[in-house]
C-alpha positions as CSV (number, residue, x, y, z in Angstrom):
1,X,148.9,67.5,126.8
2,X,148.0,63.8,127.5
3,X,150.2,61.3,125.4
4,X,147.2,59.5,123.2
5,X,149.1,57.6,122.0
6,X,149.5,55.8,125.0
7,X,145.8,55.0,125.4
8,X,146.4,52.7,122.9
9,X,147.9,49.3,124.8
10,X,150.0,47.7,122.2
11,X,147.9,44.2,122.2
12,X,145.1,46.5,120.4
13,X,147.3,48.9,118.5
14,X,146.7,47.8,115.2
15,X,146.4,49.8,112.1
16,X,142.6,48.2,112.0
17,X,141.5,50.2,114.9
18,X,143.0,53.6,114.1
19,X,141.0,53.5,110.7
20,X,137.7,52.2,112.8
21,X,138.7,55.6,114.9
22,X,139.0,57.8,112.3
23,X,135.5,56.4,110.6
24,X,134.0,56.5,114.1
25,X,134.8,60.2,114.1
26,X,133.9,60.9,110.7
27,X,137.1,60.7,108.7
28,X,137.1,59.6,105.2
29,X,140.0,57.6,103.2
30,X,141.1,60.3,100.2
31,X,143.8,58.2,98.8
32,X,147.8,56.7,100.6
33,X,150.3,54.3,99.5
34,X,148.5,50.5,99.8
35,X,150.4,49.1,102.3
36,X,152.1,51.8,103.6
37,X,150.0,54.8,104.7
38,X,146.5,56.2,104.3
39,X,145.4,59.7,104.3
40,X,141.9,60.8,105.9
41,X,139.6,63.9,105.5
42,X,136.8,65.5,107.5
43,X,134.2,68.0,105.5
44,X,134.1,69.6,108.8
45,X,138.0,70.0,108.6
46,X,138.5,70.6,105.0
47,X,142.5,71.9,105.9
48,X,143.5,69.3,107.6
49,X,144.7,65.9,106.4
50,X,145.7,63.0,108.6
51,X,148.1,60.3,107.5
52,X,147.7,56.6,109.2
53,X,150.1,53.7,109.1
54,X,148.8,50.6,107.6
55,X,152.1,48.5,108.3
56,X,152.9,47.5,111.8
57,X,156.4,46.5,111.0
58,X,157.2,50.0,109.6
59,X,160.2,50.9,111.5
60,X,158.1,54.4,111.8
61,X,154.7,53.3,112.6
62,X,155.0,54.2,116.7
63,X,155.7,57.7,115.5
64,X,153.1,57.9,112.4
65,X,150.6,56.6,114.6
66,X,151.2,59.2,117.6
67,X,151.4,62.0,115.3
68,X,148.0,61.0,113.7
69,X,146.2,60.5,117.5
70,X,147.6,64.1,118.4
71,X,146.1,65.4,115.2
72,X,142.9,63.7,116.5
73,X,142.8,64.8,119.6
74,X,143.4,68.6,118.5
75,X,140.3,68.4,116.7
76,X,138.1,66.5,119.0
77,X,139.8,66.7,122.3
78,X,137.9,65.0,125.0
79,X,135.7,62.8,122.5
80,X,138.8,61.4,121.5
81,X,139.7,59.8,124.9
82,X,135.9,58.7,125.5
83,X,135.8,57.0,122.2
84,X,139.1,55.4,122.7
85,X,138.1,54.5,126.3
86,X,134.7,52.9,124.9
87,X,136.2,51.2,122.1
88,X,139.1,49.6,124.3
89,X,136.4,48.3,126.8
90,X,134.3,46.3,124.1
91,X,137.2,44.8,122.7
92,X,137.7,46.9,118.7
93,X,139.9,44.5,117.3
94,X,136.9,42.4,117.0
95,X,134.1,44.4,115.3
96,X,132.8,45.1,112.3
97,X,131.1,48.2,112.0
98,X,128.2,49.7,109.6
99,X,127.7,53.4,109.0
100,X,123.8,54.3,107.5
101,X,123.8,58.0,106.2
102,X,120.6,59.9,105.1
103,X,120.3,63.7,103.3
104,X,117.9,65.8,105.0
105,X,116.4,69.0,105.1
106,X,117.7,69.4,108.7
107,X,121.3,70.8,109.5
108,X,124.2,68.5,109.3
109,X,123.9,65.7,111.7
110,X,120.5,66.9,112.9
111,X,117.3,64.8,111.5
112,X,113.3,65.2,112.1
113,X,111.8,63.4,115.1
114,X,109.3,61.3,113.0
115,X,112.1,60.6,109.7
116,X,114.3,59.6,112.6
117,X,112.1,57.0,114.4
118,X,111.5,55.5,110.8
119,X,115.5,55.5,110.1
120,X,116.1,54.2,113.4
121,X,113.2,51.2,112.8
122,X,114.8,50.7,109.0
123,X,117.7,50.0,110.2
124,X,117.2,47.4,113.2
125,X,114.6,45.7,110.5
126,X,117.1,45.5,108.1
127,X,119.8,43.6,110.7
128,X,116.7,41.8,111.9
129,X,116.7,40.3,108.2
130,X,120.1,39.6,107.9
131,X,120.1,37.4,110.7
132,X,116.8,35.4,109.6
133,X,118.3,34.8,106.1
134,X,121.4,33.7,107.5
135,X,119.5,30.4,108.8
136,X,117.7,30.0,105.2
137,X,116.9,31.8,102.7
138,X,112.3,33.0,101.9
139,X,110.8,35.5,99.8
140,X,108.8,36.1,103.5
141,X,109.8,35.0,107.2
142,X,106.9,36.3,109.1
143,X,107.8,35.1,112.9
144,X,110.1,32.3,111.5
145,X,113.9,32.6,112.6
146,X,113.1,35.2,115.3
147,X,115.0,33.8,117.8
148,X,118.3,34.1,115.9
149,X,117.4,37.5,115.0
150,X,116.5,38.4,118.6
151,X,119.9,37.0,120.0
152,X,121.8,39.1,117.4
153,X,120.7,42.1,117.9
154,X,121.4,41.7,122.0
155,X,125.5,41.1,120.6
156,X,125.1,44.3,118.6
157,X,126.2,47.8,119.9
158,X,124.8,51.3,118.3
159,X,127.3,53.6,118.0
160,X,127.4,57.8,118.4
161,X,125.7,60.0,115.5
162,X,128.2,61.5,113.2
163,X,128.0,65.3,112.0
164,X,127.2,65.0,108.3
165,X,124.1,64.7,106.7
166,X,122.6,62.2,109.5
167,X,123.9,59.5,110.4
168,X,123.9,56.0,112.2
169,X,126.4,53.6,112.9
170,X,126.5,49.9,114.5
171,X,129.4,47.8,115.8
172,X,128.9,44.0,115.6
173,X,131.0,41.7,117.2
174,X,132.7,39.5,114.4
175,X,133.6,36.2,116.8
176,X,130.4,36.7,118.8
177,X,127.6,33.7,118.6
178,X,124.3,34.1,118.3
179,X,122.2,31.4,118.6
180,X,119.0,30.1,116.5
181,X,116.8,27.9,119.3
182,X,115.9,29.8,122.9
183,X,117.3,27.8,125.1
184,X,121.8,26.5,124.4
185,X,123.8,24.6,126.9
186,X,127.5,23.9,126.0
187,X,129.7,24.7,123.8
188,X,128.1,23.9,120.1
189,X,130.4,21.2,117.7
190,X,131.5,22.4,114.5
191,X,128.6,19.9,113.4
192,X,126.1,22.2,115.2
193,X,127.5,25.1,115.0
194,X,126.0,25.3,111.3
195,X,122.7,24.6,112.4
196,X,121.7,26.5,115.6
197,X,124.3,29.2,115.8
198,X,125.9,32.1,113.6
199,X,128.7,34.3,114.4
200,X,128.4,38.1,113.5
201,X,130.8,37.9,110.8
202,X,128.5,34.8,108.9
203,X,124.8,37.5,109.7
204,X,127.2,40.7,108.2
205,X,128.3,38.6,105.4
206,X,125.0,38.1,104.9
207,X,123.4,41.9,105.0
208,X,126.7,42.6,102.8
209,X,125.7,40.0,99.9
210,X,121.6,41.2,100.6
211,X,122.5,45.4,100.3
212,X,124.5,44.4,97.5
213,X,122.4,42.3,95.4
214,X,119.4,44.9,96.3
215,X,121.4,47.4,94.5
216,X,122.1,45.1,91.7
217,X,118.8,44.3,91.1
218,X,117.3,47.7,91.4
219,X,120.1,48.9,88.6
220,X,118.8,46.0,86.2
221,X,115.5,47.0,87.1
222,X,115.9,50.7,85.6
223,X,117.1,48.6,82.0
224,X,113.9,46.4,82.5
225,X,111.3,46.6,85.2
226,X,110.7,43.2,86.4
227,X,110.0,42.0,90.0
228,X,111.6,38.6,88.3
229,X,115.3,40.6,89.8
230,X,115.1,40.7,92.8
231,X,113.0,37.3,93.2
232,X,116.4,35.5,91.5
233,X,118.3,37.0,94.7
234,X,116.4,35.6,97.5
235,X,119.3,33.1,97.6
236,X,121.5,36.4,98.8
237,X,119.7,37.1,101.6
238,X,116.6,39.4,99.7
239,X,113.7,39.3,101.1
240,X,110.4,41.4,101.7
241,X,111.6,42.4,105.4
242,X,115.0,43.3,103.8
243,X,113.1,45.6,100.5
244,X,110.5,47.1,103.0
245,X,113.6,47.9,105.5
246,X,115.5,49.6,102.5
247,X,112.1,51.1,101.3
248,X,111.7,53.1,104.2
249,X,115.2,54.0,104.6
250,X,115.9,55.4,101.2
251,X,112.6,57.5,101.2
252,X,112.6,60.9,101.5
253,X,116.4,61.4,101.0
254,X,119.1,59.9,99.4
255,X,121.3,57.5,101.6
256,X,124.0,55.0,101.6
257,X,125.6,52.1,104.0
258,X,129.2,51.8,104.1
259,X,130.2,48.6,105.8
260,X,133.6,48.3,107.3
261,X,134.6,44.9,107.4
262,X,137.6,43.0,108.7
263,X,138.8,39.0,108.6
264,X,142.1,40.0,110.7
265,X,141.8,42.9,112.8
266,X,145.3,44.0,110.4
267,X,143.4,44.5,107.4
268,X,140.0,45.8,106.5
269,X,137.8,46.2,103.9
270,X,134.9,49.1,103.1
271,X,132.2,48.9,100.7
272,X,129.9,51.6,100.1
273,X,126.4,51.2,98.5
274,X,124.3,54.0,97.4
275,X,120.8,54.6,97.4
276,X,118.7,57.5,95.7
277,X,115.2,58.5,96.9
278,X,112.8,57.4,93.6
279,X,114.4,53.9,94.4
280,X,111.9,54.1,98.0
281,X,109.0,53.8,95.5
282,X,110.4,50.5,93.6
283,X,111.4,48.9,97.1
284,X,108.2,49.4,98.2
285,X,106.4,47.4,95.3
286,X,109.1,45.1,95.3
287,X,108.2,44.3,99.0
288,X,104.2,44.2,98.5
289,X,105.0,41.5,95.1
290,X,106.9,39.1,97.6
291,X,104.5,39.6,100.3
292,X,102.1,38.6,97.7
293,X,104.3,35.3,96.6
294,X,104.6,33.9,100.4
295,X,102.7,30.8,101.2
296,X,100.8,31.0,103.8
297,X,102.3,31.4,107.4
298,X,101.1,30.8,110.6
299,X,101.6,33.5,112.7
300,X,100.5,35.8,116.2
301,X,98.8,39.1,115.3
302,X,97.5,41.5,117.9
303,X,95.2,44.7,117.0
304,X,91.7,46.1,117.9
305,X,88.7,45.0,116.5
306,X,87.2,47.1,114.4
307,X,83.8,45.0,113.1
308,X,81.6,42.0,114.2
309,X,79.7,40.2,111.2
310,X,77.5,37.6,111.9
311,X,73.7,37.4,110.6
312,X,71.4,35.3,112.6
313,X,70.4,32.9,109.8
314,X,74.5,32.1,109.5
315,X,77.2,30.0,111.3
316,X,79.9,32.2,109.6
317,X,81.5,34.5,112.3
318,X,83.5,37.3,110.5
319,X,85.6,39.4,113.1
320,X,88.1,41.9,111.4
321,X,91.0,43.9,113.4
322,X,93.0,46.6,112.7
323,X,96.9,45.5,113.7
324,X,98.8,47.8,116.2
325,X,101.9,48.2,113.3
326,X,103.1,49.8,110.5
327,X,103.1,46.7,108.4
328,X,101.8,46.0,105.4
329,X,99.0,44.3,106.4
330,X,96.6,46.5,108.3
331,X,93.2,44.7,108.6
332,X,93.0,41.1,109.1
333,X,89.6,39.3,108.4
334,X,89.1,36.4,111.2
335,X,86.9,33.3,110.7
336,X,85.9,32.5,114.2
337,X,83.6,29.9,116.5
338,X,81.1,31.3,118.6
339,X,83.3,31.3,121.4
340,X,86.0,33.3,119.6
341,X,83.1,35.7,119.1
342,X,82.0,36.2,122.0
343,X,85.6,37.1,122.7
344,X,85.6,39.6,120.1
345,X,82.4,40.9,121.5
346,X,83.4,41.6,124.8
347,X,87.1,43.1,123.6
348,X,85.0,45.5,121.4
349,X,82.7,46.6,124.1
350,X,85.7,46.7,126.7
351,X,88.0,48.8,124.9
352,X,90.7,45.6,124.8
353,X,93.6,44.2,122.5
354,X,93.4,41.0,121.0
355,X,96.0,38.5,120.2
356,X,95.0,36.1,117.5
357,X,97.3,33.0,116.4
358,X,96.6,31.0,112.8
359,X,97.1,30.4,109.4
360,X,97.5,33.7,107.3
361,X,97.2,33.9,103.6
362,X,95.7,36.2,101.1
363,X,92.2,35.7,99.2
364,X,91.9,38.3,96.4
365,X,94.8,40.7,98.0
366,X,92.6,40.6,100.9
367,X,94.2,39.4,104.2
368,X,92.4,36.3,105.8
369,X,92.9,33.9,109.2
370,X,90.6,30.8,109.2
371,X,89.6,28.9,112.6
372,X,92.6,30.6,114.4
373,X,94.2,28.4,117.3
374,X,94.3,30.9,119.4
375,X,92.0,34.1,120.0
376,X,91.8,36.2,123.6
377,X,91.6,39.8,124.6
378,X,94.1,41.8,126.7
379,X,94.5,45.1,128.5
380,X,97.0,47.0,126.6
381,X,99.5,47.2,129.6
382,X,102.4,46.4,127.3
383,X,103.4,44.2,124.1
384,X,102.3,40.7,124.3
385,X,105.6,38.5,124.5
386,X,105.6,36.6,121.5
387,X,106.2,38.6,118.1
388,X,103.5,39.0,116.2
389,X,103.2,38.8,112.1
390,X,104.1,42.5,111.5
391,X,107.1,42.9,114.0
392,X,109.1,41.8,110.7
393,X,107.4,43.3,107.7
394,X,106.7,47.0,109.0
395,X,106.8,49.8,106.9
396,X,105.3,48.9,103.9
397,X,102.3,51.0,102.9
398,X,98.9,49.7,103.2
399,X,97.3,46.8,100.7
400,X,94.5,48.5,98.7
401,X,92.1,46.5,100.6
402,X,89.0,47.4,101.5
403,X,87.9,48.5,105.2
């Protein structure tokens, strides 16, 4: 049998990356002697325990840690080594790692297409808002921040499915910079370092602090419903792209995200926050209120049109599209010049996209862009490059507005 032990060099063995193992392959802490030893369980393995070493010094901690890789490796054989082999290459010691988990009606560690796609979209939007508080803190970002948010998501690294309801899991590099403008030369100064870039501990501190005050304020919210709860957390990173994220993850099943995290790579520390389904339908109002509160944003929007108004004794152009997202807003009303309508015109009678820049805001819940900058039509050969207004708000359910 191969020695696993050795597969660990001893520049990475620490006691931080056998528990960031054992989590990886779906062991849970059941209890040890702080500073000493921790056990772990599997609910696949309910008769077998494993023991782990948390001090280094230990005079046994060579032969605790062997014993517990061997243990490994008897239940997961090859996996083992792969894991090992991919963790080593990306450097452990140096990430922090997230685990979502979702009940379903499917078998363990099995999840619907569709309820999978949405999980899968919940979860990148909810990094996604992380990142864009991080810079500042809005009720609603729209497009703002994007850049940051794009450039994190490149350092971040999705890990394998666990067996167990269902599960996803995402490594972040801690010391890893992301950075807020699109173009960086040189190494930033401490003095700019605070304005144009972020490391992935500072954007995970940040989802910690705006899961955690989420769950605060939905708890105070079940003593007293007011929307006033989470509005006094925007300052921790809440947000509607963070409540319509969370909306559509909690829905349909009930959920949590455990977040392993880890200033020196010996120590760690793991938070979990729990979610039950009923909660989706708060989240979701919670999300449509501070959609409500923004001020008004310029953004990109592209979608179909779907009518033409314009009556011949008028200089008011009405064009209204239907947007190509899941987002909360779903038809955008258009003031236009005759130019812009003509546009509209031939993308109707073409069977063409549009892509429409402006001023957003709402007039009597009703979404509305006045003289837009910008208005062409496009062959739907691809996404347009630039994000558009819904790329950060999706999920939500439609406005009652009407068609």
């Amino acid at each position: 049998m191969i020695d696993t032990y050795e597969l660990f060099p001893a520049d990475v063995n620490e006691p931080s990356d056998l528990h960031l193992l054992l989590i990886e392959l779906g062991w849970l802490p059941s209890g040890g002697v702080p500073g000493s030893y921790r056990a772990w369980v599997n609910p696949q393995h309910p008769d077998l325990e494993i023991l782990s070493p948390d001090n280094r010094s230990a005079a046994d901690y060579a032969y605790m840690t062997s014993r517990g890789l061997r243990a490994l490796q008897s239940v997961h054989g090859d996996e083992l080594v792969e894991r090992t082999q991919a963790f080593l290459s990306l450097g452990v010691g140096g990430l922090d790692t997230t685990r979502w988990r979702k009940e379903t009606n499917a078998a363990p560690g099995l999840i619907a297409w569709p309820q999978g796609e949405i999980l899968s979209d919940a979860v990148r939007d909810q990094l996604v808002s992380a990142a864009k508080s991080s810079q500042d803190t809005r009720l609603y970002y729209s497009t703002s921040n994007a850049t940051l948010a794009r450039n994190f998501l490149k350092q971040c690294f999705l890990g394998q499915s666990d067996i167990g309801s269902y599960i996803m899991t995402a490594h972040t590099p801690r010391d890893a910079v992301s950075h807020s403008t699109a173009t960086h030369t040189g190494r930033p100064t401490a003095q700019e370092r605070s304005r144009v870039a972020y490391t992935g501990s500072e954007i995970m501190r940040t989802f910690d602090q705006a899961i955690v005050a989420v769950r605060e304020a939905l708890t105070e919210y079940r003593r007293a419903p007011k929307i006033e709860e989470f509005k006094q957390r925007v300052g921790f990173g809440v947000s509607c792209e963070m409540t319509s994220a969370l909306a559509r993850f909690v829905a349909d099943g009930d959920c949590s995200i455990e977040m392993l995290r880890g200033q020196h790579r010996s120590e760690g520390t793991t938070k979990e926050v729990t979610f039950d389904a009923p909660e989706a339908a708060v989240l979701d109002e919670v999300a449509r209120e501070l959609l409500e509160a923004r001020e008004p944003v310029r953004a990109t929007v592209t979608g179909i049109v779907t009518s033409l108004n314009h009556e011949l004794d008028a200089t008011e152009r009405v064009v209204r599209i239907f947007t190509d997202s899941l987002g909360p807003v779903h038809r955008l009303r258009i003031r236009v010049s005759a130019e812009q309508y003509d546009e509209a015109i031939r993308a109707h009678s073409d069977d063409l996209m549009v892509q429409v820049t402006g001023i957003v805001q709402r007039e009597s819940r009703l979404s509305w862009m006045f003289d837009p900058d910008d208005f062409r039509a496009y062959q739907d050969d691809g996404q347009p490059d630039e994000p558009t207004l819904l790329d950060v708000v999706e999920g939500a359910e439609q406005s009652p507005e009407s068609a």
